[in-house]
C-alpha positions in Angstrom: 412.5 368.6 53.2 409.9 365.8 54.3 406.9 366.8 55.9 403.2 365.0 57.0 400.2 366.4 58.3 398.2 364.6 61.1 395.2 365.5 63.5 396.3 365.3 67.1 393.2 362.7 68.8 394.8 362.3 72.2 392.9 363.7 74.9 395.1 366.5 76.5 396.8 367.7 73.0 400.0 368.2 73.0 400.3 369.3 76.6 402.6 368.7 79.2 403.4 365.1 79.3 402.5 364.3 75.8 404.9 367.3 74.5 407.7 365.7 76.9 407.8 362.7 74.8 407.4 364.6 71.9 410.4 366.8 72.1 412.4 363.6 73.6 411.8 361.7 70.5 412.4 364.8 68.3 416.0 365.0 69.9 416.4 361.6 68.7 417.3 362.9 65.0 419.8 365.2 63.6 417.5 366.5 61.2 416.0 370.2 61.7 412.2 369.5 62.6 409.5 371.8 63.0 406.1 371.9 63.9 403.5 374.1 62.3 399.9 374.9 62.9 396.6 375.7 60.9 397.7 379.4 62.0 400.6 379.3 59.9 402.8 379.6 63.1 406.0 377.2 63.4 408.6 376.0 66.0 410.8 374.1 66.6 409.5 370.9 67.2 412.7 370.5 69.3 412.1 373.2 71.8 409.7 372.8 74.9 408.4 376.2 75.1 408.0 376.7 71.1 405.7 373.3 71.2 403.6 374.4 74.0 403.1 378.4 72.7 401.2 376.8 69.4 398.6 375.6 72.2 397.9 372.7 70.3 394.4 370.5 71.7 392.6 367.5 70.7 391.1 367.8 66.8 393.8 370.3 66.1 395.6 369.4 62.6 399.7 370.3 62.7 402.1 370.1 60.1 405.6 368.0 61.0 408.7 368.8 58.7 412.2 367.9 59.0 415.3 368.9 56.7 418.4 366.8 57.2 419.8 363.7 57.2 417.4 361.4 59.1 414.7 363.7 57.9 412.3 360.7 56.4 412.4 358.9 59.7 412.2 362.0 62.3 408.8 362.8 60.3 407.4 359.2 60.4 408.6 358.4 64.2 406.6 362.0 65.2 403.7 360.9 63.5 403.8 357.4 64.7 404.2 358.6 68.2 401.0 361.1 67.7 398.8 358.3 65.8 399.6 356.2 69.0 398.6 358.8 71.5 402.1 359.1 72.9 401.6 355.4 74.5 398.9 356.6 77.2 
């Protein structure tokens, strides 16, 4: 299992849009991936509705993690994508 922490900066969270792109790059990989926050509560990173429940605004810190065989690279290409502001 490979997992990073980050602190979401983008303006909106990870609402809507920026949780479309999200979930599109997370399908990308074979891997398991989740997506945890500060409240201990994690979804699959994967799944539309699961991202949106955790709520997650601008300043909040989540937890990525991916078990599987591209499981180094799903991590790093989520974080990339958040440290980038999902290209906005």
């Amino acid at each position: 299992m490979y997992q990073k922490e980050i602190i979401v900066t983008n303006q909106v969270g990870l609402h809507a849009r920026p949780a479309t792109f999200f979930i599109q790059k997370a399908n990308e990989f074979k891997s398991s991936i989740w997506i945890e926050r500060e409240n201990n509560k994690r979804v699959n990173a994967k799944s539309l509705l699961g991202v949106l429940s955790l709520g997650i605004m601008r300043g909040v810190e989540i937890m990525i993690s991916a078990e599987g065989p591209d499981e180094n690279d799903a991590v790093e290409a989520l974080i990339n994508l958040i440290s980038n502001n999902f290209a906005e």
